[in-house]
LODREN-738973 format. One record per atom (N, C-alpha, C): chain; y, z, x. Coordinates in steps of 0.1 Angstrom, whole numbers. Atoms other than C-alpha are relative to their C-alpha. Layout:
BEGIN
mol_py_pz_px
A_Y_Z_X
...
//
This chain:
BEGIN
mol_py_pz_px
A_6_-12_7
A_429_-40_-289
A_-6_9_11
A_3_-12_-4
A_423_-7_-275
A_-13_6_-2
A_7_-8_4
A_389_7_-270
A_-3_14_3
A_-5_-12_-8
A_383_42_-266
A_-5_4_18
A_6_5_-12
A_381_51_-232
A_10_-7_11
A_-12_8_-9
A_413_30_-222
A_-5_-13_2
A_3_16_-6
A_393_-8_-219
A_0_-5_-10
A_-2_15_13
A_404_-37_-238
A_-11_-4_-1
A_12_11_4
A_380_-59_-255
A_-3_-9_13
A_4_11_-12
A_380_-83_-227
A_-4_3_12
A_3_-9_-10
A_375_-58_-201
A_-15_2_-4
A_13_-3_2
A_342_-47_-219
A_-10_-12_-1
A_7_8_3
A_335_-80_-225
A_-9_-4_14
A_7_-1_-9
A_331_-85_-188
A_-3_5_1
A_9_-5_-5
A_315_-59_-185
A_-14_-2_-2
A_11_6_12
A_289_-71_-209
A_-2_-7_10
A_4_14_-9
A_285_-100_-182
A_-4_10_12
A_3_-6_-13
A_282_-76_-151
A_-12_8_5
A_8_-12_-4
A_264_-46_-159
A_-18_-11_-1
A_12_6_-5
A_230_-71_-166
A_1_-7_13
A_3_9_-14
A_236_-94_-134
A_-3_14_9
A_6_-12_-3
A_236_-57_-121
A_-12_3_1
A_17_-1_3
A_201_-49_-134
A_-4_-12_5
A_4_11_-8
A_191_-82_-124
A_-5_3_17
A_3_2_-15
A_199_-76_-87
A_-6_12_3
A_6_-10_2
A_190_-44_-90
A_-21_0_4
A_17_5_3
A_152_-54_-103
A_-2_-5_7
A_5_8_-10
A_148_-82_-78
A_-5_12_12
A_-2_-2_-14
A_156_-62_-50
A_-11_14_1
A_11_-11_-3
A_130_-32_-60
A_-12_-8_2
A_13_10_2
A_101_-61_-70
A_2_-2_19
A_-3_8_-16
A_109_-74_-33
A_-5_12_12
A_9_-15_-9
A_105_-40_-16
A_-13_2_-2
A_10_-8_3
A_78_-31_-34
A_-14_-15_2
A_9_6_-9
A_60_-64_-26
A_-4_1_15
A_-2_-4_-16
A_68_-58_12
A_-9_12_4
A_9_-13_0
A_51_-25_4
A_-14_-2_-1
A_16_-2_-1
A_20_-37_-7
A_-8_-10_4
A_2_6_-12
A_15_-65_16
A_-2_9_13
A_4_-5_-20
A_18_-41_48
A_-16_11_-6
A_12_-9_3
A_-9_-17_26
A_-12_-9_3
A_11_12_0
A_-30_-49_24
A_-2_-2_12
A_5_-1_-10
A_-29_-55_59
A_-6_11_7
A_8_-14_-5
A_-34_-16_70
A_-16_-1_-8
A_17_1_2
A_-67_-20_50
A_-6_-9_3
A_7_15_-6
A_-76_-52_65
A_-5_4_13
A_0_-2_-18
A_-71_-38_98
A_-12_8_5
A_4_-13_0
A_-90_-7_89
A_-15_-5_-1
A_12_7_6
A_-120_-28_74
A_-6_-8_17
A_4_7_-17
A_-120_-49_109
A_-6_7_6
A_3_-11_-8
A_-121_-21_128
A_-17_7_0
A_12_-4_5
A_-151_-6_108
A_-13_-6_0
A_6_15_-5
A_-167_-38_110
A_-5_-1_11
A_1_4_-17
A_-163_-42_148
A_-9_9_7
A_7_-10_-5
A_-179_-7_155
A_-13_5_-11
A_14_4_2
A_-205_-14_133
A_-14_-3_1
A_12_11_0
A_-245_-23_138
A_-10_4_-3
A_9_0_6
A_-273_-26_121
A_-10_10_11
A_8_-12_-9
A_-299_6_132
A_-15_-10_4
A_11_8_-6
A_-326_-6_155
A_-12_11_0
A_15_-10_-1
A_-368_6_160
A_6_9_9
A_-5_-9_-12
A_-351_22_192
A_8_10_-2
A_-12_-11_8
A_-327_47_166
A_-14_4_-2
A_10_-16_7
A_-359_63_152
A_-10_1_11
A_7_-3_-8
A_-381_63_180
A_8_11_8
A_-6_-10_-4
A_-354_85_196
A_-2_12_-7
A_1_-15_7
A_-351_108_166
A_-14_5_-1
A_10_-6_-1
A_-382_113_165
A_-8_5_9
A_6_-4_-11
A_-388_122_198
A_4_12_1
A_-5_-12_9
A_-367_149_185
A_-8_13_-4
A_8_-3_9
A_-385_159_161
A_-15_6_1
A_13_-4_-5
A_-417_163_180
A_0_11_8
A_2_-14_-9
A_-406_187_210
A_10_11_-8
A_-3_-8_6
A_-391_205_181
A_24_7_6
A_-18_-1_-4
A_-352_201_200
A_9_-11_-7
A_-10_9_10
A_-323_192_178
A_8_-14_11
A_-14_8_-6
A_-294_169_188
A_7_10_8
A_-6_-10_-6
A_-274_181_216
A_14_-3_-7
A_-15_-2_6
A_-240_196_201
A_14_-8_6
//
């Protein structure tokens, strides 16, 4: 039997079988990228966080004794 179109029944049938294994590999293969994707995001903010971290530290008495030495001969920060 003829469908329209020119494909037999059996022709469509596999296709019936194809076109999902299709989507299938399809699907995997974006999920797989798109994990790849947000693994390397996860580490660029890991890296970024380190970083931030490393050049980090807690302000000492010796931060405001400065600024305020400032503050007294009435001269800002130099630019």
């Amino acid at each position: 039997m003829k469908i329209r179109g020119g494909i037999s029944g059996s022709e469509s049938q596999s296709m019936g079988v194809i076109m999902p294994a299709i989507f299938d590999l399809l699907y995997r293969e974006y999920c797989r990228a798109r994990l790849a994707e947000m693994r390397k995001q996860l580490l660029i903010a890991a890296e970024r966080a380190e970083a931030a971290a490393a050049d980090h530290r807690p302000a000492t008495q010796a931060d405001d004794e400065g600024t305020d030495a400032h503050r007294k001969t009435g001269h800002g920060l130099p630019n």
